[in-house]
C-alpha positions in Angstrom: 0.0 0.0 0.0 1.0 3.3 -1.1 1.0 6.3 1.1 -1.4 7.7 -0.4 -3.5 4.9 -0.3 -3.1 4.8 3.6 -4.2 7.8 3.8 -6.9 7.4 1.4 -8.0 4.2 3.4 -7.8 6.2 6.6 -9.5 9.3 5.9 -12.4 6.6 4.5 -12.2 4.9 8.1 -12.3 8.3 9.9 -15.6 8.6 7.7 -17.5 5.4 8.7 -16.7 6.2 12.2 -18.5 9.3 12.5 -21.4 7.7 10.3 -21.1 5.1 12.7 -21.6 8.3 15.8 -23.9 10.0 13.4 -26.3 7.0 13.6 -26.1 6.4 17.3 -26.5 10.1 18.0 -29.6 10.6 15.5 -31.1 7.2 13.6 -30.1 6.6 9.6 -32.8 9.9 9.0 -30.3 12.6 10.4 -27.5 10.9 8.1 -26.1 13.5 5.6 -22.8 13.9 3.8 -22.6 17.4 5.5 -23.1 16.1 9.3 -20.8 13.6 8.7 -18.3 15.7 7.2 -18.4 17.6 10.3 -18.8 14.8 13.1 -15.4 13.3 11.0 -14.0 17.3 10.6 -13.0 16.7 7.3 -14.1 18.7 4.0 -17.5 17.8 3.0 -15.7 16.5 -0.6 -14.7 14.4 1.3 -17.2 12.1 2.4 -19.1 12.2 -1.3 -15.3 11.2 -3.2 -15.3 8.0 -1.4 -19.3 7.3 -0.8 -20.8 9.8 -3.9 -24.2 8.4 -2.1 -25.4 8.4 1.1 -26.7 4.4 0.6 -23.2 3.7 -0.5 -22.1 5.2 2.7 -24.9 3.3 4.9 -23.5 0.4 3.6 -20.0 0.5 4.8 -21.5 1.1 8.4 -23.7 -1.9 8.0 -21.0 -3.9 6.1 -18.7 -2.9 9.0 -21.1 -3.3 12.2 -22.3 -6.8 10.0 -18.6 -7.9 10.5 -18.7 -6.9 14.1 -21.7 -9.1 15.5 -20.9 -11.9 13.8 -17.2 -12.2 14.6 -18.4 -11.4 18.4 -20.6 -14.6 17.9 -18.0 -16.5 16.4 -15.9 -15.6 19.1 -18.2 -16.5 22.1 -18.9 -19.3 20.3 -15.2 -20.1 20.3 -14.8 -19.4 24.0 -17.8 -21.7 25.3 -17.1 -25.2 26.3 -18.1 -27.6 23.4 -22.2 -27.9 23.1 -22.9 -25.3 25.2 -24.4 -23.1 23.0 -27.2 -21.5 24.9 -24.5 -19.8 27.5 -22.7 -18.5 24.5 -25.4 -17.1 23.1 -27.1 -16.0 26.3 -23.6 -14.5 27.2 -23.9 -12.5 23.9 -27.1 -11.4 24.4 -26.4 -9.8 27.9 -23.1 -8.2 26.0 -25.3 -6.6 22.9 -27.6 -5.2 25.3 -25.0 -4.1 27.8 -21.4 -2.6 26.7 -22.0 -3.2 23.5 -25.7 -1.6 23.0 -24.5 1.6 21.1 -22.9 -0.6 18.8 -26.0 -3.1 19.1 -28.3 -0.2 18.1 -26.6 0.9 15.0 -26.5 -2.3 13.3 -30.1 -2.8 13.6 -31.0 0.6 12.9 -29.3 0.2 9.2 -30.6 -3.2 9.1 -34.0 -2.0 9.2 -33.5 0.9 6.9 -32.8 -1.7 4.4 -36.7 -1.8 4.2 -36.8 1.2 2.1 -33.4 1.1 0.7 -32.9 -1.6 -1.6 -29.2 -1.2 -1.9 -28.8 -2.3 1.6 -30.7 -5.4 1.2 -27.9 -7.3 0.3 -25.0 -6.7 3.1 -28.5 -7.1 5.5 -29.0 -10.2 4.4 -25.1 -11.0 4.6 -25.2 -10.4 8.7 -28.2 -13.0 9.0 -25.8 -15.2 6.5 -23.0 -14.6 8.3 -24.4 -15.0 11.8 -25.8 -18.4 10.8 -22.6 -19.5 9.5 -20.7 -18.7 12.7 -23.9 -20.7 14.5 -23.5 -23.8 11.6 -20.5 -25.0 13.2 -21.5 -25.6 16.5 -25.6 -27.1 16.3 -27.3 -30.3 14.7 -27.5 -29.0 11.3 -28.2 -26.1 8.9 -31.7 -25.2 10.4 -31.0 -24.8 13.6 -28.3 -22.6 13.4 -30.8 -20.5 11.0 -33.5 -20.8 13.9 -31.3 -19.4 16.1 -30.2 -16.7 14.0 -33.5 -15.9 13.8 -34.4 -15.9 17.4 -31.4 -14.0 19.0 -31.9 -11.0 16.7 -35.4 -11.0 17.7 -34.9 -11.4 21.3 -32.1 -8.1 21.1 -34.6 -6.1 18.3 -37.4 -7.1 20.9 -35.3 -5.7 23.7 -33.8 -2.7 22.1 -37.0 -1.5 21.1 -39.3 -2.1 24.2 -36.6 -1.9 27.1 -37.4 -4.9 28.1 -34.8 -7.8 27.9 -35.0 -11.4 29.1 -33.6 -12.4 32.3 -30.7 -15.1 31.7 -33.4 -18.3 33.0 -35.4 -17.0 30.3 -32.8 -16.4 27.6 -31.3 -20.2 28.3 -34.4 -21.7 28.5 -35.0 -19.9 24.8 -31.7 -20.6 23.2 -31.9 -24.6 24.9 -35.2 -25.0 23.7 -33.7 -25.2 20.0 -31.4 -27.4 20.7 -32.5 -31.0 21.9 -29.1 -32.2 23.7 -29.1 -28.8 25.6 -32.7 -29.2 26.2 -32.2 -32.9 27.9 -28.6 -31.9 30.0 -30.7 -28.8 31.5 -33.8 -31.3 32.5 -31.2 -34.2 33.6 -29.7 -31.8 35.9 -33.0 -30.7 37.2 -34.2 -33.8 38.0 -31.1 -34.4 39.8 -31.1 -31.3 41.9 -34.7 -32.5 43.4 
């Protein structure tokens, strides 16, 4: 890489990240080349040379939050003893809504402008795709890990948006009920504790 390219690819970084602020601050509606030319204090040529439309530039803050949540679930999929996927994901759930909520919040705020934004239908559909396929690896088969997908977004959209998250009895009891081996290790120690 060239120096110019470095500094090319970092003046683009600096840009994301205050899209990224701009976001948290305001939703995807208060998103404009000009606020995030001055959130990033850089010239407002700036932002439109390397994202000449704000979708394009929505897009590398999806693309780039996308790539966040799902190498957090790989990782706390990683870190959690073999088959015990409902801590792991519990674990993550109680991080998302927690320290990394900001973070949390901007994701799913681009993911839902995708509704009205065509262009961002494809690197939205990538997170659940990507999210899966960190999940595929370490559940029964295909389906599952695309259940799950499916119910841990909704469990943090559900949470984001009302206030109200799960308690960690509920959120296991969720994520185990997918999964039949959890399921039958959390009943066999049940009956054990009475």
């Amino acid at each position: 890489m060239t120096r110019g390219e470095g500094r090319g690819a970092r003046r683009r970084q600096e840009i994301v990240d205050a899209a990224t602020r701009v976001v948290a601050e305001r939703g995807v509606a208060g998103l404009t080349h000009r606020v995030v030319a001055q959130a990033a204090e850089v010239p407002l040529g700036s932002t439109t040379y390397y994202f000449a439309t704000l979708d394009d530039l929505i897009e590398a803050v999806l693309l780039r939050s996308a790539d966040d949540m799902a190498r957090q679930t790989s990782e706390f999929l990683e870190r959690s003893a073999p088959d015990d996927v409902p801590h792991a994901l519990t674990a993550l759930v109680e991080r998302w809504l927690g320290p990394e909520r900001e973070c949390v919040v901007v994701a799913y705020e681009l993911y839902l402008a995708a509704l009205h934004r065509p262009a961002l239908r494809t690197p939205a559909r990538r997170w659940m795709l990507d999210c899966t396929r960190a999940l595929a690896g370490h559940v029964p088969d295909p389906l599952t890990a695309e259940v799950l997908t499916h119910l841990l977004n909704s469990v943090v959209l559900d949470a984001l948006v009302t206030g109200a998250a799960p308690g960690r009895d509920e959120l296991l009891a969720q994520f185990r009920s997918l999964l039949p081996d959890a399921r039958r290790e959390h009943e066999r120690g049940a009956s054990t504790a009475e």
